[in-house]
ZAKE-604886 format. One record per residue: x, y negated, z of N, C-alpha, C in turn. Coordinates in steps of 0.001 Angstrom, whole numbers, padded with zeros to 6 digits, always signed. Layout:
% residues N
XYZXYZXYZ...
//
This chain:
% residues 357
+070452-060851+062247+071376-061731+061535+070609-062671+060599+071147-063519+060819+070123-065165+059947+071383-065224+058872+070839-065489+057505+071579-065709+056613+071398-066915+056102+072224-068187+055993+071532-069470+055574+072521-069830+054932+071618-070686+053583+072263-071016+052595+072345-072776+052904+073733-073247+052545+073962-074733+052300+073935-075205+051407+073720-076865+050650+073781-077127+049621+073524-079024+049544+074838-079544+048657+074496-080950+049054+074724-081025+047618+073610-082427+047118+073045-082206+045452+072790-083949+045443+073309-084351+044111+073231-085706+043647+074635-086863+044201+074208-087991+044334+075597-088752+044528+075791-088365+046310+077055-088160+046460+077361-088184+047972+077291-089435+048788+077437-089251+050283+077397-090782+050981+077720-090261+052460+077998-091099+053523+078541-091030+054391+077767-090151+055056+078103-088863+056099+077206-088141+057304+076286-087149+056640+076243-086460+055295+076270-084802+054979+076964-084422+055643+078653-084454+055882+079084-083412+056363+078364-083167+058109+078115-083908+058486+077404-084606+060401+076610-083318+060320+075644-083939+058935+074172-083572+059079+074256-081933+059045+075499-081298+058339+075203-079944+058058+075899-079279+059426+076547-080044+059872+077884-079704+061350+075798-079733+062146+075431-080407+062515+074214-080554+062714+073189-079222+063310+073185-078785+061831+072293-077545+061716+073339-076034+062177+074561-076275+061829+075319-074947+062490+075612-075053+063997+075743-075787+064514+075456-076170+065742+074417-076207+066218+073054-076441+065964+071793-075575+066565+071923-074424+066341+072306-073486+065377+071449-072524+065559+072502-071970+066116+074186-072301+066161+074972-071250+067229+075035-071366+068710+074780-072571+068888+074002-072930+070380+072977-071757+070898+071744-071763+069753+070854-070787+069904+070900-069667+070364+072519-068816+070066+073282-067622+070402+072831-066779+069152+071810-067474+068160+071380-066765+066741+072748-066157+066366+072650-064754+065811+073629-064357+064859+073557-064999+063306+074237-066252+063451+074052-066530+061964+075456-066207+060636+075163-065895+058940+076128-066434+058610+075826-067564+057063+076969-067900+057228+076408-069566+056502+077010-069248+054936+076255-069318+054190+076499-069362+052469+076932-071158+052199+078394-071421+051746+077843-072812+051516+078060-072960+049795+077059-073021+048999+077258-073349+047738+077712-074553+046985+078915-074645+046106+079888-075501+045950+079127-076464+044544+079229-077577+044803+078698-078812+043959+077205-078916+043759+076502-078817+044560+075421-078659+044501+074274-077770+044187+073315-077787+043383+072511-077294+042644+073415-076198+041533+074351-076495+040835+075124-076002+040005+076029-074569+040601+076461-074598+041605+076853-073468+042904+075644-072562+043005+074181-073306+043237+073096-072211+043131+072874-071289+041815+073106-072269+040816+072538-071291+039305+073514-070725+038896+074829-070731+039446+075616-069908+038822+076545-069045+039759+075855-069148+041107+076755-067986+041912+077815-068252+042395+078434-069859+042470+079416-070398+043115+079664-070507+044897+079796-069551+045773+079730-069771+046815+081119-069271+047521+080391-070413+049098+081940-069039+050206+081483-069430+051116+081485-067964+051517+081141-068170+053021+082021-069229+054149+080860-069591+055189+081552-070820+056229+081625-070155+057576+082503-070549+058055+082680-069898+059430+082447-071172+060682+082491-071168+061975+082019-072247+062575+083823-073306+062481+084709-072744+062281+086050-073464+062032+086053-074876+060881+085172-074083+059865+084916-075063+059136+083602-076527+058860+083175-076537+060264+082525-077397+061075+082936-077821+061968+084458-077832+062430+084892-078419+063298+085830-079315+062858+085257-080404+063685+086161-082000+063033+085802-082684+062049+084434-082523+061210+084164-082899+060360+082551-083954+060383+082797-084151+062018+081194-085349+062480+081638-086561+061888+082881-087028+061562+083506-088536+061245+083634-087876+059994+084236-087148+059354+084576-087235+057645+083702-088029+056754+083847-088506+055795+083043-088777+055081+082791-088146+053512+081754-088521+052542+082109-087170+051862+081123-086128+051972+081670-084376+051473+080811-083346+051319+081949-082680+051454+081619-081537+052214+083078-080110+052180+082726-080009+050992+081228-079524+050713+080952-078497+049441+080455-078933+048082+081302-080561+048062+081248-080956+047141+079632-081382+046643+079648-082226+045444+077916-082302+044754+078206-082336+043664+077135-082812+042821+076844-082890+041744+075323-083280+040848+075111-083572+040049+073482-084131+040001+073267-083428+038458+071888-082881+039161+071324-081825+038419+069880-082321+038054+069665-082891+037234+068547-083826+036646+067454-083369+036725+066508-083482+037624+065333-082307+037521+064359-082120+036548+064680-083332+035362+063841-083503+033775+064546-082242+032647+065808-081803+033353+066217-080662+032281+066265-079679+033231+065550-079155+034372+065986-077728+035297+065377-076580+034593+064593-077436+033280+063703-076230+032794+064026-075829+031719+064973-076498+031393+065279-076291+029938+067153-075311+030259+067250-074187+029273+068023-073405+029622+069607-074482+029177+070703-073327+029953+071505-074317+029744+072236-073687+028337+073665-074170+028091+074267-074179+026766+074358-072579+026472+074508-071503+027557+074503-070416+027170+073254-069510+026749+072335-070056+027280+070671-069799+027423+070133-069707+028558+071166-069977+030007+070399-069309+030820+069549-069912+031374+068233-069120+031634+066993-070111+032645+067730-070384+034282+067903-071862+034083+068725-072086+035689+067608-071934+037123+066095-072262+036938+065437-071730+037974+065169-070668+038309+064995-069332+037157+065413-067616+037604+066955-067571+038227+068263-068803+037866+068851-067762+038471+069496-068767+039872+068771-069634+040365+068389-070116+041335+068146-069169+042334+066858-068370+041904+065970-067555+042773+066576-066353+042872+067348-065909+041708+068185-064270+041733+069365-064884+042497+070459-065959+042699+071317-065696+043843+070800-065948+044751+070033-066737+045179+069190-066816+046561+068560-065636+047027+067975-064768+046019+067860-063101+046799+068880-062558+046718+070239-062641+046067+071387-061623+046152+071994-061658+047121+071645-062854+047795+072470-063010+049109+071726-062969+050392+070147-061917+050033+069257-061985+051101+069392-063131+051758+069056-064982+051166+069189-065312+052827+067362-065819+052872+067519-066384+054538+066526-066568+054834+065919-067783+054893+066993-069063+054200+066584-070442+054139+067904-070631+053492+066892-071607+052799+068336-072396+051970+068121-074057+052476+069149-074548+053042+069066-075761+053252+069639-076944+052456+068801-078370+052154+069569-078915+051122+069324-080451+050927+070785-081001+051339+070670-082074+051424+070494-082790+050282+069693-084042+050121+069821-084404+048612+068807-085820+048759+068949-086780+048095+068109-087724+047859+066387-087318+046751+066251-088431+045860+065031-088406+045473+064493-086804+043961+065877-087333+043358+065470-085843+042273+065855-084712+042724+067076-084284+043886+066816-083091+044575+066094-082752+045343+064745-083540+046098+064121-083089+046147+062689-082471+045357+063058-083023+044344+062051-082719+043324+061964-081164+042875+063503-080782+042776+063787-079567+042707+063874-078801+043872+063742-079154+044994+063699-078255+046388+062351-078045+046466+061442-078855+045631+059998-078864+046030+059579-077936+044877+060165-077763+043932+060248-076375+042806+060564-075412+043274+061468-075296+043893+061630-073620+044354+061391-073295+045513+060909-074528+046536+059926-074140+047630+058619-073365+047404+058382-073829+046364+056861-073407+045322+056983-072104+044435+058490-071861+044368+058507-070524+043826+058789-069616+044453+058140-070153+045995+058399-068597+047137+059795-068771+047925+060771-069413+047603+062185-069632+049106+061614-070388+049826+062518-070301+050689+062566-070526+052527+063083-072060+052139+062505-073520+052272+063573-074579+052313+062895-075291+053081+064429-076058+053578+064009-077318+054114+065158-077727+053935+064710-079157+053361+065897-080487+053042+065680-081984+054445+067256-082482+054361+067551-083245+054414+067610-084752+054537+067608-085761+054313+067229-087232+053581+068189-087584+053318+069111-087573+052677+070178-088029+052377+070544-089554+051101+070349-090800+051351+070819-091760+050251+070648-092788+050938+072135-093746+050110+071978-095031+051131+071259-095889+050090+070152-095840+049727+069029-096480+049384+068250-096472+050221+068033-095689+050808+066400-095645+051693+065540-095052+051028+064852-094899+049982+063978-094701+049178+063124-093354+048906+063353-092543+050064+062860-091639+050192+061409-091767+051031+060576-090788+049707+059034-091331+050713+059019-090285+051820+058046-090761+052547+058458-089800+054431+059008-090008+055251+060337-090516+055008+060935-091127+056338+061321-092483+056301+061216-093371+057480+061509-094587+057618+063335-094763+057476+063877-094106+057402+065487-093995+057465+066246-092642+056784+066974-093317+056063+068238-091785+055604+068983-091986+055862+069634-090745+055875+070865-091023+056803+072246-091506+055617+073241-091836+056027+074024-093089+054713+073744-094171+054204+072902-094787+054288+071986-095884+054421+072668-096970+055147+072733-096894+056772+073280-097688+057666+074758-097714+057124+075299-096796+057270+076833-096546+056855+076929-097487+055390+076520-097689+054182+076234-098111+053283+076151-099861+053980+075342-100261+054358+074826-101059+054685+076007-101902+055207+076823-101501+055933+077447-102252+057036+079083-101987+055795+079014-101637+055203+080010-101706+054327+080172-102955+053011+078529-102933+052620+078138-104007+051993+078106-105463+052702+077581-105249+053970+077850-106641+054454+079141-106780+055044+080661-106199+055320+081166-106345+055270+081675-107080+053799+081711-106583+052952+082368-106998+051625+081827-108809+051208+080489-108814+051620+079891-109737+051566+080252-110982+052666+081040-110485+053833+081262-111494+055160+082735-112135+054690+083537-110897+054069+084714-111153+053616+084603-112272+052120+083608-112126+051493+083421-112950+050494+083050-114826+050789+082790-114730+051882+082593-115826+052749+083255-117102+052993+084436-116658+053205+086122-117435+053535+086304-117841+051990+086310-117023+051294+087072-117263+049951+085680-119015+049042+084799-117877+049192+083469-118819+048816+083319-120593+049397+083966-120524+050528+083614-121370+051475+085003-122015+051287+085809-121965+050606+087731-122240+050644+087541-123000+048959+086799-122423+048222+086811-122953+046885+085505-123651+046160+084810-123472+047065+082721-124459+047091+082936-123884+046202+082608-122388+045690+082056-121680+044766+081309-121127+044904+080660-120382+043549+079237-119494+043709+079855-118541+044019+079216-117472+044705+079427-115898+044884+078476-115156+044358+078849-114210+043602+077906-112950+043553+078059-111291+043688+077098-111153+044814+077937-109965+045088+077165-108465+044903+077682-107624+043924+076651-107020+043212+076608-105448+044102+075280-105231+044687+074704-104539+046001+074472-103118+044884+074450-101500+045717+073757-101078+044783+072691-100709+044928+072044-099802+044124+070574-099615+044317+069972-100038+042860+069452-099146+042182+069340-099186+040908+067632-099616+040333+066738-099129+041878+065237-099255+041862+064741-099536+042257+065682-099713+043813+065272-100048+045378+065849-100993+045757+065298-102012+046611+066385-103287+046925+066620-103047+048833+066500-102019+049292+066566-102011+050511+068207-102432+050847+068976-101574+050345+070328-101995+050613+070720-103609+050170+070684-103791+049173+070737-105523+048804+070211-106220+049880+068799-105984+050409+068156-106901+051118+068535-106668+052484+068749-105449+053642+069739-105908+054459+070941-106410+054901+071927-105927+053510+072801-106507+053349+073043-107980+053955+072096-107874+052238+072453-109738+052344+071384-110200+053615+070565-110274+054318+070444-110984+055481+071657-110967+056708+072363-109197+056939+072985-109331+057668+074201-110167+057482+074751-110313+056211+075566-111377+055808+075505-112958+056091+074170-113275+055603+073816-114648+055777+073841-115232+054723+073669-113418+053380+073159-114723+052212+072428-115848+051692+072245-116250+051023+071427-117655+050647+070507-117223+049707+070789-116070+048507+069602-115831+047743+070110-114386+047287+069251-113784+047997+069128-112068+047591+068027-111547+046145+068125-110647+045414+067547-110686+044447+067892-109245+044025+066667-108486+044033+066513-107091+044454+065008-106322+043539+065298-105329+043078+064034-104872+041656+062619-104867+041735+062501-105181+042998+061145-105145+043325+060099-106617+043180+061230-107651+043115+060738-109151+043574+061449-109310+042151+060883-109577+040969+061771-110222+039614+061816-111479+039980+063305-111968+039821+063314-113195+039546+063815-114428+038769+063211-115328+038784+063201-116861+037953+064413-117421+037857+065691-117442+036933+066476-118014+037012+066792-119262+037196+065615-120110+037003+065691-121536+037193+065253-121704+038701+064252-121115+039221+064026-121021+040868+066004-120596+041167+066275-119640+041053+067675-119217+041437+069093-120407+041502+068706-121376+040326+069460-122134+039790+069181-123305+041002+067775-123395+041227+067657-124685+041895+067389-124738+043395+067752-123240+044184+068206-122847+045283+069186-123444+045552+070341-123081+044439+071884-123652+044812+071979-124937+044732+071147-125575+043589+071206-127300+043861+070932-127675+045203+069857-127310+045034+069226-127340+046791+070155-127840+047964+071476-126521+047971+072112-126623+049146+073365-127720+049227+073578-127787+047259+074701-128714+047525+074190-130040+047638+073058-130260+047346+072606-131505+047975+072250-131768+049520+072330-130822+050224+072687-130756+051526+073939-130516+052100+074854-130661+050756+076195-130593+051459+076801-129161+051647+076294-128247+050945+076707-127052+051041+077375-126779+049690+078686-126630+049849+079952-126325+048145+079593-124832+047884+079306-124396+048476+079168-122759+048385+077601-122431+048411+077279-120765+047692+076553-120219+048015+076350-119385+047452+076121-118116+048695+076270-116815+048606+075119-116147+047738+075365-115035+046570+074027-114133+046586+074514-112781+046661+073524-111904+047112+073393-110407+047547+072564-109961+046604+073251-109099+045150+071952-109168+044110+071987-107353+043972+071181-107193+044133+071067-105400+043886+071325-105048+042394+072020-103977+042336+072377-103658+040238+071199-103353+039611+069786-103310+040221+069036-103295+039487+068212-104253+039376+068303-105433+040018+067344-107136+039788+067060-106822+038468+065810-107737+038136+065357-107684+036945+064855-109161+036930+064976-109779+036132+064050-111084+035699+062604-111009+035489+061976-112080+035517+060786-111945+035234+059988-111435+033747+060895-112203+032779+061009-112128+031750+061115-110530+030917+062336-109679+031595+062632-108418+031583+061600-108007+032219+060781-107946+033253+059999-107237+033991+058814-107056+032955+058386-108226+032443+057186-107972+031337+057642-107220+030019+058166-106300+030049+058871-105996+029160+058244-104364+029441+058129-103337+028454+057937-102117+028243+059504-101715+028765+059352-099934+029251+060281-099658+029800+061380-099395+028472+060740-099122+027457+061518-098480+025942+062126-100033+025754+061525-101347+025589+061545-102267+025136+063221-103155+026020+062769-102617+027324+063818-103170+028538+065152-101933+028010+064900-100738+027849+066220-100217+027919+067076-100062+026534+066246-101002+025495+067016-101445+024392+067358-102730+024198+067148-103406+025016+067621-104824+025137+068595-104908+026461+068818-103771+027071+070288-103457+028307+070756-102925+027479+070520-102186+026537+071467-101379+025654+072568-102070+024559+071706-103041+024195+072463-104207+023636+073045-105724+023913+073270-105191+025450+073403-106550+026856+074911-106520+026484+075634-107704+026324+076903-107879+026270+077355-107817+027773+076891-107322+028533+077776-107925+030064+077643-106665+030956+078339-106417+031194+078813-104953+032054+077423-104832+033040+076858-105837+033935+076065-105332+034603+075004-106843+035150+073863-106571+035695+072916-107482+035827+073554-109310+035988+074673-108372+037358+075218-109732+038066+076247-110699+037053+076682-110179+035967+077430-111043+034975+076215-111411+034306+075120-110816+033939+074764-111659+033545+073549-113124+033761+073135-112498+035412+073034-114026+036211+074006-115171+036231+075195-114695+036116+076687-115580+036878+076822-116403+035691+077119-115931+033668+076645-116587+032873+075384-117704+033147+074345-117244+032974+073073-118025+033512+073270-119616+034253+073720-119029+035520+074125-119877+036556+075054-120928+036293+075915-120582+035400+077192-121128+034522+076792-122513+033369+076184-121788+032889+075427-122172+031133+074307-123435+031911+073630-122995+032653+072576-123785+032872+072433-124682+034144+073440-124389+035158+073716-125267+036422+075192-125750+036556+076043-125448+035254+077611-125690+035719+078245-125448+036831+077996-124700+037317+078836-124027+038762+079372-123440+038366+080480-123068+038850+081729-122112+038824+080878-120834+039664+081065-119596+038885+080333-118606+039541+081294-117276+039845+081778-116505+040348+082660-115303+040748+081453-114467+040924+081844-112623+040477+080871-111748+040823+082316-110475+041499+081835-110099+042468+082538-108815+042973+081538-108167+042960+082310-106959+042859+080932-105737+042838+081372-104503+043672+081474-104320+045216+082027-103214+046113+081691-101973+045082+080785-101545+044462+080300-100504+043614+080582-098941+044790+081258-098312+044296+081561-096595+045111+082149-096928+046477+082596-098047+046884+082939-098027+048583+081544-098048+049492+081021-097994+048566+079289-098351+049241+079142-096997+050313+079718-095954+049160+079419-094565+049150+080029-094141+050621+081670-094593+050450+082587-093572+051136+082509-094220+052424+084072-093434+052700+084789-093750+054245+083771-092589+054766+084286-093193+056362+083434-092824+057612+082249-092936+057559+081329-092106+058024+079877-092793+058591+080053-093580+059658+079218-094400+060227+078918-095265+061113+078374-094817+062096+078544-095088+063333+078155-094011+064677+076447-093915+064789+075716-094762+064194+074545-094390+063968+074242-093692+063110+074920-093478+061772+074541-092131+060770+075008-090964+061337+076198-090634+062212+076564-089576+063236+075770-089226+063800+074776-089799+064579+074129-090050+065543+072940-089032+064606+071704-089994+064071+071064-089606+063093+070801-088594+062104+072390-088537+061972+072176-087064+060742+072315-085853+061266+073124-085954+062811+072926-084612+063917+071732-084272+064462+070787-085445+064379+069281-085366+064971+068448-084610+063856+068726-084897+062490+068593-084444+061600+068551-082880+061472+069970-082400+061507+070692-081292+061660+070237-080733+062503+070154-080790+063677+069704-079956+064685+068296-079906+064773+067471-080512+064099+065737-080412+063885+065823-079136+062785+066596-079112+061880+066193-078283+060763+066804-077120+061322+067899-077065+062198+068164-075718+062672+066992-074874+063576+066529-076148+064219+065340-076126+065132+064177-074764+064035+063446-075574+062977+063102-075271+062336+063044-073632+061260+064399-073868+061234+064798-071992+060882+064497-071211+062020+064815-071425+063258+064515-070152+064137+063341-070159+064735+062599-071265+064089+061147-071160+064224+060339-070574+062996+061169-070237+061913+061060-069467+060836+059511-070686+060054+060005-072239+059997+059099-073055+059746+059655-073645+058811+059448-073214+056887+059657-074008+055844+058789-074644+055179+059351-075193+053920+058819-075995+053051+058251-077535+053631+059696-077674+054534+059788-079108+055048+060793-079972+054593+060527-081610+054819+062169-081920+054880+062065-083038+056291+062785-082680+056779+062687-083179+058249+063461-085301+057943+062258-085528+058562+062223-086898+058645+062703-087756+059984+062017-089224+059867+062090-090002+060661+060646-090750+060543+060314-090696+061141+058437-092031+061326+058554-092531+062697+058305-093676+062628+058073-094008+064329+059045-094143+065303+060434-093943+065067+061231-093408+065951+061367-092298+066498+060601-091359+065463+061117-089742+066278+061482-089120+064935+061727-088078+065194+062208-086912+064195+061069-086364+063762+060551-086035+062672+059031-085318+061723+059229-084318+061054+058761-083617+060700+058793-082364+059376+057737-083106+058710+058081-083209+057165+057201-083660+056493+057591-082532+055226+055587-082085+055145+055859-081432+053901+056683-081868+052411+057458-080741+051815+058173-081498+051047+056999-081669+049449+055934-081318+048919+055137-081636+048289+054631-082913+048864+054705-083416+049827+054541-085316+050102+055477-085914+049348+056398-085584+049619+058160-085979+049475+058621-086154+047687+058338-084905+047303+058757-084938+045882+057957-085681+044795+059062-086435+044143+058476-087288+043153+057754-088788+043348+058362-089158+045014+057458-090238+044894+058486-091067+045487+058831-092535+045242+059625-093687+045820+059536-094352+046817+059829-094653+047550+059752-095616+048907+060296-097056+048607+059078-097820+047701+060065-099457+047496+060004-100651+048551+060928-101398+048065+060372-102710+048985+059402-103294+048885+058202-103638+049709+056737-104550+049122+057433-105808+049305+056803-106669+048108+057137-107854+048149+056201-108767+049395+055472-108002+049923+055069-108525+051240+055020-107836+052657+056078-106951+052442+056887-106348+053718+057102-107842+054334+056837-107287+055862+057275-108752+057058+058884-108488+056751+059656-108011+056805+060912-108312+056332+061447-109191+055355+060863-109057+054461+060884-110035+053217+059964-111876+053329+059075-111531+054394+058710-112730+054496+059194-113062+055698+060100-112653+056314+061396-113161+057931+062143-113791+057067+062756-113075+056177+063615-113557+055007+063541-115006+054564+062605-115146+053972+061903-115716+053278+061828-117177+054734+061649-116900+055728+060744-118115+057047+062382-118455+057055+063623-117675+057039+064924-117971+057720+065490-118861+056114+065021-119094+054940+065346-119707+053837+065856-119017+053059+065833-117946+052973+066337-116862+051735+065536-117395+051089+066108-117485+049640+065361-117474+048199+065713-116056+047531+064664-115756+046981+064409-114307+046263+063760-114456+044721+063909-115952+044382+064346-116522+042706+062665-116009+042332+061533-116301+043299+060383-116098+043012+059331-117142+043270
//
């Protein structure tokens, strides 16, 4: 009897539920006697003994859901060490329900700080292997996560629909992408859209370059023009800035978020009429997209692969177009950004994107 533990940790996004339907489906294929622990809201279900058992019923019908059965939650891996309000050390009792329930792997989906912590208690002797889970991309190791695409095609929807309206009133658009560090989502987005100037944390940019993009087009006769700006763009100006120095001068930012306060900018200093929508949490939800289905079962069924090969302290990837185990000490603690001289960014760049640099 295989005892395996579940667990989905940090913001949710389309195709966890795929990815975990995924792994119970290898290993009952397998004819393995398995039974499945799934721990409820994440990380927080582990330290405090929150579980229930899953039966294969409750993997059925759930390849399209979008979402988490077992819920999440984000568990900061800068305080896992520090006890919580009652005293308790949450990585002893990590490791004491994970032996109370004898299992033999704990599996766990999670983006960049859960794995930080999967790569902690991989190191303190459990059985793991994680996931890739965020529609950022930004996970180092694999070329793709799964929610990502799903993400993606939601944003450039919002952005295609912004189009008609933009194009009906020769106004500015701004349409605020998320991604707080990473501009991967902003930057496919907005190409698959057909924005005009994307502007994403990796590339700071020049508001007056930005400003004189849009002149640009209406002197070619263009009333409109689109931008795809990720919530974490930064100016140039801000970029030379200490990180203490930058997060007390956002702290005292009159404007809800980056893109108001480009759209001001744009306003004040080019007189355009500027609009900002911001899709924000639809990014997240709905359905996955038949390629995160696709993907996060390839996923799923590698890591099931993996348990009955009794092979941890992985998190199963993507490189190359195939499926990888990549140690998760590669994995933890490190970012996957956009280079500002990725050939993507300079396709971008040959097709007339401005990136306000």
């Amino acid at each position: 009897m295989k005892r395996i533990g579940l667990l989905t940790s940090g913001g949710d996004c389309q195709a966890l539920n795929a990815a975990m339907r995924g792994v119970v489906k290898c290993l009952s294929a397998s004819g393995a006697k398995v039974e499945i622990y799934g721990f409820i809201d994440g990380y927080k279900g582990l330290i405090y003994g929150d579980f229930r058992m899953l039966t294969g019923k409750d993997f059925s019908g759930i390849l399209t859901v979008g979402g988490t059965i077992l819920g999440t939650s984000r568990t900061p891996f800068k305080t896992i060490h520090l006890p919580d309000e009652n005293g308790l050390n949450k990585v002893e009792a990590m490791k004491q329900n994970y032996h109370k329930l004898r299992l033999d792997c704990l599996v766990i989906l999670g983006g960049n700080g859960t794995h930080k912590t999967a790569n902690l208690l991989s190191k303190e002797g459990l059985n793991i292997i994680t996931l890739p889970k965020t529609i950022d991309n930004d996970l180092w190791g694999t070329d793709m996560t799964f929610g990502f695409q799903s993400a993606v095609d939601i944003a450039t929807n919002a952005i295609d629909c912004i189009h008609t309206t933009a194009a009906s009133h020769g106004r500015i658009f701004i349409v605020e992408v998320m991604g707080h560090k990473v501009g991967y989502l902003a930057l496919n987005a907005g190409m698959a859209s057909g924005a005009d100037i994307i502007l994403i944390p990796e590339i700071p940019y020049d508001i007056n370059k930005v400003i004189k993009a849009i002149e640009k087009r209406h002197v070619r006769g263009n009333a409109f023009t689109i931008l795809a700006v990720a919530e974490g763009a930064i100016s140039k100006e801000d970029a030379a800035l200490s990180k203490k120095e930058y997060k007390k001068l956002k702290k005292a930012s009159p404007y809800p978020s980056i893109s108001y306060e480009i759209a001001d900018q744009i306003k004040k200093k080019g007189g355009f009429d500027v609009r900002v929508t911001v899709p924000g949490h639809t990014q997240r939800g709905g359905s996955p997209c038949p390629y995160d289905r696709v993907f996060a079962s390839r996923l799923g069924s590698e890591a099931g692969r993996l348990i009955l090969g009794k092979k941890f302290g992985f998190m199963v990837g993507y490189k190359n177009r195939e499926i990888v185990k990549v140690p998760l000490e590669n994995v933890a603690g490190k970012i996957k950004m956009v280079s500002p001289k990725a050939s993507i960014v300079k396709e971008a760049k040959m097709l007339g994107i401005c990136f306000g640099d």
